[in-house]
N, C-alpha and C positions, 0 to 999 in steps of 0.2 A: 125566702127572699133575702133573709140576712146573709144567705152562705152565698148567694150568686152575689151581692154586694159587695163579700169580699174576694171575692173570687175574678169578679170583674176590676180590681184594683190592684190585685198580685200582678195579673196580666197588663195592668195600665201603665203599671210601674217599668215592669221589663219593657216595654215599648217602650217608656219615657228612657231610661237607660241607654239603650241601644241608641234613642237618638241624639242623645248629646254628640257620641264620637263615635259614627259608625265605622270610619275609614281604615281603622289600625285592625278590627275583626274583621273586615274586609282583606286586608293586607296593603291599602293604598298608601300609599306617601301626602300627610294630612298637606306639606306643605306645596307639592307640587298640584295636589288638589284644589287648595286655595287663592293658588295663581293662574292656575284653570278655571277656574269661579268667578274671579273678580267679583264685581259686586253682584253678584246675581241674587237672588231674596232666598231666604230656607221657609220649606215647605215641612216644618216640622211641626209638633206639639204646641212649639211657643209662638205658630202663628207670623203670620207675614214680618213681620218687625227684623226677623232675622236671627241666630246667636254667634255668626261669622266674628272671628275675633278683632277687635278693633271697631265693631260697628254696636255692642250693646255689651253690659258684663254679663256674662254667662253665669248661669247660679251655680251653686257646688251640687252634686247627687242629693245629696241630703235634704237641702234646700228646697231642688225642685222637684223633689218627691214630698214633703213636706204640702206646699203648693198643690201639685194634684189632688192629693187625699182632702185637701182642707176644700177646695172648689170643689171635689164629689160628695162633700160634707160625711165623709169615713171619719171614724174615730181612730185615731191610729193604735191607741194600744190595745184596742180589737183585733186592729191588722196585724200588729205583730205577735197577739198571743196565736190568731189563725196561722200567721206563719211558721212559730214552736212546734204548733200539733201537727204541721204539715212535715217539718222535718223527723219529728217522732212517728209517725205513725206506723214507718217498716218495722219498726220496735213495737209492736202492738201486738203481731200476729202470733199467734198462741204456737203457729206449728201446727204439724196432720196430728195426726190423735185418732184412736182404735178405741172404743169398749164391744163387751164380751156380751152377749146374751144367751141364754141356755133351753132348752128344749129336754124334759121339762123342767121348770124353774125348779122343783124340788125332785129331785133324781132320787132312785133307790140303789141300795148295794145290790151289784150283780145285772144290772137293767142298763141298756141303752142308753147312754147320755150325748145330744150333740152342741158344742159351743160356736156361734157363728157371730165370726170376727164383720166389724162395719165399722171403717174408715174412715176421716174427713181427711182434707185441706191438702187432696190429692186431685189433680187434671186427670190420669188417668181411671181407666175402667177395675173396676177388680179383677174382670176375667185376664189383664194385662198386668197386675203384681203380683208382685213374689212375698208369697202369706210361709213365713219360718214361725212352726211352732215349737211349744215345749212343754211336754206332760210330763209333771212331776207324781209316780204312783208313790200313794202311801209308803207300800213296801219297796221303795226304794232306799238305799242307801250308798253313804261317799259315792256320790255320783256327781258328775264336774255336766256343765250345762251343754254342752257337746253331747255327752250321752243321752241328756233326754231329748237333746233336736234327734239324734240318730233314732232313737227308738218310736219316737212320734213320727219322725219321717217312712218308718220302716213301715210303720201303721198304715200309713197315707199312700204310699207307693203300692204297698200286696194286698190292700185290702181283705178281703177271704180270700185267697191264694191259699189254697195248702203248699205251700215251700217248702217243707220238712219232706215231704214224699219222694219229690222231685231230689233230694239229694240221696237219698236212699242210705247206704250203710258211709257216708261223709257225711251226715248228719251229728254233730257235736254229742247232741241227744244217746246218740247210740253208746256211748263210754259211759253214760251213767248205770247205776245199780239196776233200774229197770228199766231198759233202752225200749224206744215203741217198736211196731208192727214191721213197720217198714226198713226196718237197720236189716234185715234178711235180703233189699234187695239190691241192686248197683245203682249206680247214679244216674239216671236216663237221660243228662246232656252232658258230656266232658265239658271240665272249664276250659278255658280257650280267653284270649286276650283279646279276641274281635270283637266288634258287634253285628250279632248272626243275626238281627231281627229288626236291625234298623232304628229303637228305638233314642239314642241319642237328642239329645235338645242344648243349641247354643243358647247359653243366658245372656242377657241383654241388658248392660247398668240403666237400672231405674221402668225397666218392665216391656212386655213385648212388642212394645208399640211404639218403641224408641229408638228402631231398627234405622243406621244409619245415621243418629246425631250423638254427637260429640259429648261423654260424660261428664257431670259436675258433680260432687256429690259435697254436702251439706250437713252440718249437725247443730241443731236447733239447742240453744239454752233458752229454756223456759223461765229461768232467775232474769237472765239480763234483755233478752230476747232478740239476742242476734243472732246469727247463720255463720257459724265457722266455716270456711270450703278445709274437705278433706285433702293431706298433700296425695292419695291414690283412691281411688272407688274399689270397691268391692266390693263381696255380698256375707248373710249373715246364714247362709241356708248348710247342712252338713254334707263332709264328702267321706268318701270310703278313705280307706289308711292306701297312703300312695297314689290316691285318684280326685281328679277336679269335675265335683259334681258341675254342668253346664258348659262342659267343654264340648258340645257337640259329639262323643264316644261315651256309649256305652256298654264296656267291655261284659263278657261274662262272669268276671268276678267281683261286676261292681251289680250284678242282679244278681250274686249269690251272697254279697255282701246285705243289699234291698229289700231282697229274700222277694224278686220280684218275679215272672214267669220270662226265662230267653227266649221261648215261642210264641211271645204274642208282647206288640209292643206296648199294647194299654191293657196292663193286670189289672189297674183299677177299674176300666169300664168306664174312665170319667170324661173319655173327650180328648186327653193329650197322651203323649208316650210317657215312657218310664221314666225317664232323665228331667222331664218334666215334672213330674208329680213329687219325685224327688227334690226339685227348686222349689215346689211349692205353687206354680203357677196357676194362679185364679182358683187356690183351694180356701175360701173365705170356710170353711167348715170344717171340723173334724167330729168324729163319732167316737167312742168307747164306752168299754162297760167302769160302769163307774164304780169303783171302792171310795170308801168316807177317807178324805182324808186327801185325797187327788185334787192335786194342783196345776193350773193349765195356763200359758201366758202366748204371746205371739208377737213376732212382728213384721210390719209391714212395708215392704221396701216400693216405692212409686214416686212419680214423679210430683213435687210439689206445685202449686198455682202459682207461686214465684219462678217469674222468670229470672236466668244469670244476668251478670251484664258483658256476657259475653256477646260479640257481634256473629252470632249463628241462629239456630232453631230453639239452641237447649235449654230447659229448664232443670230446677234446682234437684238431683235427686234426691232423698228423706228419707226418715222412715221414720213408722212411729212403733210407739212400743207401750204394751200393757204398762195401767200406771205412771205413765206420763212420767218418768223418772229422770234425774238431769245424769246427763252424761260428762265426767268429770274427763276432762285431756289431758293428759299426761307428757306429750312432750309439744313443740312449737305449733302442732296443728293436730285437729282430730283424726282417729285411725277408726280401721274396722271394729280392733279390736278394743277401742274405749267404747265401741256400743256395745260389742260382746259380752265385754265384764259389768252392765247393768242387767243382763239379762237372771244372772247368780240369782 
């Protein structure tokens, strides 16, 4: 009852406001109004008496807000700490946020481990964002954070695909001291710059269900808890050297890149094509053999529950990212790439 009390007073107020001087928000001319009026009576707040100038003093805002609150018997410095928290409160929200859970909780070397990313403080669906991960193996080394999205993606796109077969004696593999089985034979599909299989996938700022509304994209400080708008949107997912993963093409040397099948547009088996799986869409999972020592992060690109204030459809795009880390902006507004370099 306390909160509807004040709540019923914020609103009493704006009404009392408005009715002092409706005419100049209207756009009327007060004073051809008033000689339109004559003495007619005002049918305001303050009651038949009138507040026409010349027939009673009119209180100041202060005054006769003062006056309301005291006749609703409101405490006012209630109302105004309610009003504080009312204008603080966009500054409250934490942001979307990601933790990691694991399948199983204690994994062994050499065994099956899957991590399954789960989301908040996203409108859309998972099966509608773009999940970029990043596996860092043990035996990795100077590797820049681009490589392990590539090789995680690579993971994610061929799933069990044997690719190495399919290139036959263009397999890199084959120059080594002990090249496999298969460097004896030709490559059973030439590269070629098309896409022979149709798998292509247009990405979509802030996820597939966003087809058609106009992008914002957002970077959440956690410290202060405001929303930067980015000066352009983008995404955080990887792409081949000389190629834009989500551009609706995908060439054959971006599936030999992928290491993904040109005959068939879903290697994975998961429900979308190649181009896709590669953005990551609605891959809330990944699976590998787990070595000690394997480090795994993600992030999540979708559409926040804050809407813009722009006068369209669109809400805020976001993303969140393992560890909740603040993302430092480096020049007048946030970029792709000041979320990129938290990913390190």
């Amino acid at each position: 009852m306390h909160f509807f009390k004040k709540t019923f007073a914020i609103f009493t107020i704006a009404n009392l406001l408005l009715s002092l001087n409706p005419a100049p928000a209207l756009g009327f001319d007060i004073s051809s109004l008033l000689s339109n009026l004559g003495g007619a009576s005002d049918t305001t707040i303050f009651g038949q008496a009138g507040v026409l100038a010349g027939l009673v003093d009119v209180p100041s805002p202060s005054e006769a807000t003062s006056e309301v609150l005291n006749s609703l018997g409101f405490d006012q410095q209630e109302v105004r700490k309610f009003a504080k928290q009312s204008n603080a409160t966009a500054y409250k929200d934490d942001g979307p946020k990601v933790e990691l859970t694991f399948i199983p909780t204690t994994p062994e070397p050499g065994k099956k481990i899957t991590a399954i990313a789960s989301a908040t403080g996203f409108s859309n669906a998972p099966k509608n964002q773009y999940f970029t991960w990043f596996l860092k193996r043990a035996a990795d080394k100077n590797k820049s954070i681009d490589d392990y999205k590539i090789q995680t993606a690579r993971l994610i796109a061929s799933s069990d695909y044997e690719w190495q077969q399919l290139l036959g004696s263009d397999d890199p593999a084959c120059s080594s001291s002990q090249p496999p089985a298969h460097c004896s034979l030709l490559r059973t599909t030439p590269a070629s710059s098309g896409d022979g299989d149709g798998d292509g996938y247009q990405a979509i700022t802030g996820g597939e269900d966003q087809k058609g509304k106009s992008g914002h994209c957002f970077v959440h400080n956690i410290a202060t808890g405001e929303d930067s708008e980015m000066e352009e949107c983008g995404h955080l997912f990887p792409h081949a050297p000389g190629e834009e993963t989500g551009d609706n093409v995908f060439t054959s040397s971006e599936e030999d890149f992928w290491r993904t099948d040109p005959n068939n547009k879903d290697t994975s088996g998961s429900g979308v094509v190649d181009e896709a799986s590669v953005a990551g869409l609605g891959k809330m999972e990944l699976s590998w053999i787990y070595s000690p020592g394997d480090k795994i992060g993600v992030a999540v690109e979708g559409v926040a529950l804050a809407p813009t204030t722009e006068k369209d459809a669109s809400f805020k795009t976001m993303w969140a990212i393992t560890n909740n880390p603040i993302i430092e902006i480096e020049g007048d507004k946030p970029s792709i790439d000041d979320i990129n370099a938290v990913l390190e």
